[in-house]
N, C-alpha and C positions, 0 to 999 in steps of 0.2 A: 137640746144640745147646743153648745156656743160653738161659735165659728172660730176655725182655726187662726191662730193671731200671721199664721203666713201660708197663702193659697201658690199653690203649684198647678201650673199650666204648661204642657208640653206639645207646642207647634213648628211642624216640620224644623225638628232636631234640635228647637232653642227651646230651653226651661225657663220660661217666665217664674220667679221667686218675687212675690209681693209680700211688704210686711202691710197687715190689712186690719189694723187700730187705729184707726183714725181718730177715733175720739178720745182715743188717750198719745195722739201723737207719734205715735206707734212705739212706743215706750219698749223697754226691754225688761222681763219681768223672768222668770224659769220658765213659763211654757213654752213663751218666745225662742229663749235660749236652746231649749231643748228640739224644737221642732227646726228653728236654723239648722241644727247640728244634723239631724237623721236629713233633713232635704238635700243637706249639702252633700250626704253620703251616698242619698239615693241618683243624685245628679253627674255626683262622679263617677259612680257604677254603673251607669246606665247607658249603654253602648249606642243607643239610637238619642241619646243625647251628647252633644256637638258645641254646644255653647249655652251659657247662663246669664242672664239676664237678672239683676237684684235691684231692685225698683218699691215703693212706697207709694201709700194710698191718701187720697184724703191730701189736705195742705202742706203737710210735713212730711220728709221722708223719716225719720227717725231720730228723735229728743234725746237719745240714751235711756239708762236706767231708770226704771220703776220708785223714784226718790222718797214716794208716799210707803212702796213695801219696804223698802231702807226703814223709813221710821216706823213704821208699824212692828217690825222685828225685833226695837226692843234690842236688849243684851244676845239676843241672838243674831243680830245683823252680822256679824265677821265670818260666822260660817255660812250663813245663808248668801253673802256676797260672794265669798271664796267658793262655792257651789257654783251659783247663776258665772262666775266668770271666768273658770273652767269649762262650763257647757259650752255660754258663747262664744270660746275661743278655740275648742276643738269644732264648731262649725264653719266660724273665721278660717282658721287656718286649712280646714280640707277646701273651700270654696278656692284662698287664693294661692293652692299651690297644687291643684290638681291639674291634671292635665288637656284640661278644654281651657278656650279662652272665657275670661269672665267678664261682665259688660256690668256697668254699676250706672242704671240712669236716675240720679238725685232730684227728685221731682221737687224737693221745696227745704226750709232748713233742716240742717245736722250739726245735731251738736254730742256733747259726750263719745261714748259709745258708739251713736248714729255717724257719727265725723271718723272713726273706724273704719266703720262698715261702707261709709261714700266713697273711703279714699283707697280702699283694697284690691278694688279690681283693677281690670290688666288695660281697658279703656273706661274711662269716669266721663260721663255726660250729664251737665248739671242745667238743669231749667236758668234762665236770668233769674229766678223768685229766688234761688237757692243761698242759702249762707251757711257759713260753716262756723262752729264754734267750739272749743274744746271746753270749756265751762266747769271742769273738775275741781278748780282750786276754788271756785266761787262758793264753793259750798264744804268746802274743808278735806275735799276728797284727793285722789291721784287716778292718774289716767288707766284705761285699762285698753283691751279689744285691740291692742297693735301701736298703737297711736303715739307713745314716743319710740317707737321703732321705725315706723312710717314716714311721720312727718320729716326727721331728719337728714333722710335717702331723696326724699321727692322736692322737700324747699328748702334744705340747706340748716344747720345749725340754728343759725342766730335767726330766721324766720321760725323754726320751730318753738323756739325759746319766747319769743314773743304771741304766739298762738295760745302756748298752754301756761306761760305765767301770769298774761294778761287778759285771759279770754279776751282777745279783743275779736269783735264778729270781723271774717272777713267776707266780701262778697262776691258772688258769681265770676263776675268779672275779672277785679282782684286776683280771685283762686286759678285762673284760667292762666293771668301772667303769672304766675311764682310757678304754675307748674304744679299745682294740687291737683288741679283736675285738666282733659285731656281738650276739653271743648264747652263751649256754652252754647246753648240753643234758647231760642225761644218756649216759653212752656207748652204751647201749644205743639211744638215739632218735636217734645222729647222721645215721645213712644216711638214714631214712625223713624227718627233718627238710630235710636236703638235698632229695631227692627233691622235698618238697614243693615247696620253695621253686625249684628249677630249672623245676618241672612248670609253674608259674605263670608264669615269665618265657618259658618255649617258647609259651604263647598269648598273652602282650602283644605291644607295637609293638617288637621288636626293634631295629630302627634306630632310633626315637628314644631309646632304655633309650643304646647305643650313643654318641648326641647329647652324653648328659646325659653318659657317663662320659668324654670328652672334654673338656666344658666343666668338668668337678668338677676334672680333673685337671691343667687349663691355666690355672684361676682366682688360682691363689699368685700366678704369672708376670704376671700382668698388671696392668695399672692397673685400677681402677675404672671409667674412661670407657673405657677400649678394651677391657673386659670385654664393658660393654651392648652395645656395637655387637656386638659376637658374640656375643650371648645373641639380641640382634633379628636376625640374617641366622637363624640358625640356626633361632628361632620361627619365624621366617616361611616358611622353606623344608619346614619339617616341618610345618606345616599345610595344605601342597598337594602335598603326599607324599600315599601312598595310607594309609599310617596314619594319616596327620593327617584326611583328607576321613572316612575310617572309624571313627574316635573321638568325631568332631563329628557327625557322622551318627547315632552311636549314642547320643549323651547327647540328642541334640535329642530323638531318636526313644524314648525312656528304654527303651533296651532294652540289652544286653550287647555289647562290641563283639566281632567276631570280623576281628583284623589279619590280615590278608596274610601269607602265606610267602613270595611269592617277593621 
């Protein structure tokens, strides 16, 4: 039996998500796509999990798509792409809009697809090795997995515009000032920096962390005024949540709160 192209691991409350092809760079291919999609459904469903963690093995975090099954498909390639990128992106999308937070630690470069998947989460921690690169027009293609939805919300227009008309690689550092990603570590500190940072959202208010990445995400789309109005339904309803009554409880009481699991 072959190994699953992404291992799941579930410690005190964070779901480690590795994609685990190293030797194909962790390529995205239908298994890939497919197995993202069911992890991400089991991850959100899954009430003793609290935060996710999407991380890469091996030197690479993720090259994008499988370019060798692109050509191998022949005159079949447009549906078999239109397949693999629908799957991918009903995994994409439940990972960055459910309701735990998500932690994306970038172990090495992203490019295609894999620069999707770096830049989705809710905190992106990227090794110094890390580069990103959109790579799609290099080869006659158009972006897919988020990626001109994304880039233009996180670095602005005319940065995006230059990412994906000119591949041009940017790096760690780079990505760090434009705002691509949330922080750079040393490669050696990325795991235990994740760690941290998961460990600390597994003891806060889960659901309203949840609240907030809804409202961040739905705020381009809307007006101004019919923003507030959803910013005040949603205050109001998460301070007589049992997080909300236990967070007020604990600052009045000047002590630490301890939120609710269930």
């Amino acid at each position: 039996m072959s190994n699953p192209p992404i291992t799941l691991r579930i410690d005190a409350g964070v779901a480690w998500l590795t994609l685990s092809c190293p030797d194909k760079r962790n390529t995205i291919g239908p298994e890939l796509a497919r197995t993202l999609h069911a992890l991400a459904d089991r991850c959100a469903d899954d009430p003793e999990v609290r935060c996710v963690v999407l991380t890469g093995s091996g030197r690479f975090f993720c090259v994008g798509g499988d370019i060798d099954l692109f050509a191998q498909a022949g005159d079949d390639a447009e549906a078999m792409i239109l397949a693999l990128a629908h799957s991918l992106h009903a995994g994409l999308l439940r990972l960055a809009t459910m309701d735990k937070p998500l932690v994306v630690a970038v172990n090495g470069p992203a490019a295609g697809a894999g620069l999707s998947l770096a830049i989705c989460g809710d905190i992106v921690i990227a090794a110094q090795s890390a580069h990103f690169t959109a790579a799609y027009s290099a080869i006659g293609l158009t972006p897919d997995g988020g990626a001109t939805w994304w880039l233009p919300r996180l670095i602005g227009m005319r940065r995006a515009q230059d990412m994906i008309l000119t591949n041009r690689r940017v790096s760690a550092e780079e990505a760090l000032a434009i705002g691509l990603v949330t922080r750079v570590v040393p490669d050696e500190n990325l795991e235990t920096t994740a760690r941290e940072i998961a460990s600390s959202f597994v003891k806060g208010p889960v659901r309203a962390l949840g609240k907030c990445k809804a409202l961040l995400l739905s705020s381009a789309d809307d007006t101004l005024a019919a923003h507030l109005d959803v910013e005040a339904a949603s205050i109001s309803a998460a301070c007589n949540a049992p997080e909300g009554r236990e967070g007020v409880a604990a600052f009045v009481g000047k002590r630490a709160p301890e939120f609710p699991r269930a």
